[in-house]
N, C-alpha and C positions, 0 to 999 in steps of 0.2 A: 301274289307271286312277285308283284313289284317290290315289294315290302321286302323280303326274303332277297330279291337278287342283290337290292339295295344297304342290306345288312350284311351280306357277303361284301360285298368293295367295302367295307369301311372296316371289317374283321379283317381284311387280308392288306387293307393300306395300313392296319395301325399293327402288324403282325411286329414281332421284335428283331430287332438288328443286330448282325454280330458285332461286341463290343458295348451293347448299349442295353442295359437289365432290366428297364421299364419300359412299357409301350404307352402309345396315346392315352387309351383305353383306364389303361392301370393308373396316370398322370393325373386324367381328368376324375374318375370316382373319390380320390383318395382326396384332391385339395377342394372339390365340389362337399366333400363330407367337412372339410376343414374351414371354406368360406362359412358352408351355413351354419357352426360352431360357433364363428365367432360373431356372426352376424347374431346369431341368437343370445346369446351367450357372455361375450362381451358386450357388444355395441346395445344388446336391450333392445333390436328391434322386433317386429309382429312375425310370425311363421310369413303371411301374405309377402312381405314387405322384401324378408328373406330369399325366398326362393324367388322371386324375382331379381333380386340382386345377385346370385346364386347362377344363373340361367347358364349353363355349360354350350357349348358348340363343338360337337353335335351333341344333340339333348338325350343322353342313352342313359345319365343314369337316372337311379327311384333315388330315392330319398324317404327314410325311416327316423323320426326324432322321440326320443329317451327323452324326455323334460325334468323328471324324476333324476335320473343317473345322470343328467347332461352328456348326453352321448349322439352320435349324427351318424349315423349308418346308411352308406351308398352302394349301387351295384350297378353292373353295365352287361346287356349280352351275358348274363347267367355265369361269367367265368372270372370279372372281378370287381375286387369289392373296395370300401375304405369306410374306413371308422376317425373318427375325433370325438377326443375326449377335454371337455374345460374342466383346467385341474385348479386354476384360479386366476384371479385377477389382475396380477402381475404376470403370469405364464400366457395367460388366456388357453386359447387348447394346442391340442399337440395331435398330431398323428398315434396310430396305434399300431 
């Protein structure tokens, strides 16, 4: 129950603003999916190594890694997500 009342205050602080078309929420999945792109990706570092350098506040999102397709798929609270994709070595990755 704690759990639950506690994911309440953080859904309803990171709620969206008039004026302002992203929330925390939607902020933190999308460049958390973009850090460990490039952490992976560019930089060559280990999954371990990554997702500790990666480490978001507050820790809501998963983290799904493509190794194959070079793709980083994040989600937070079931409502939003973020994808990056390394498209090369000059670019490194991009949002999706």
């Amino acid at each position: 129950m704690k759990k639950l009342w506690l994911l309440s205050l953080v859904l309803l602080g990171c709620a969206d603003s008039p004026g302002y078309g992203n929330n925390d929420l939607q902020l933190v999945t999308a460049y958390t999916a973009k850090d460990m792109c490039s952490c992976l990706f560019v930089m060559e570092q280990t999954e371990e190594y990554c997702l500790a350098w990666t480490k978001a506040s507050p820790a809501v999102a998963r983290i799904r890694v493509d190794h194959r397709r070079k793709v980083v798929s994040t989600s937070a609270a079931v409502l939003w997500t973020g994808e990056a994709e390394f498209v090369d070595a000059q670019q490194g990755c991009v949002l999706r």
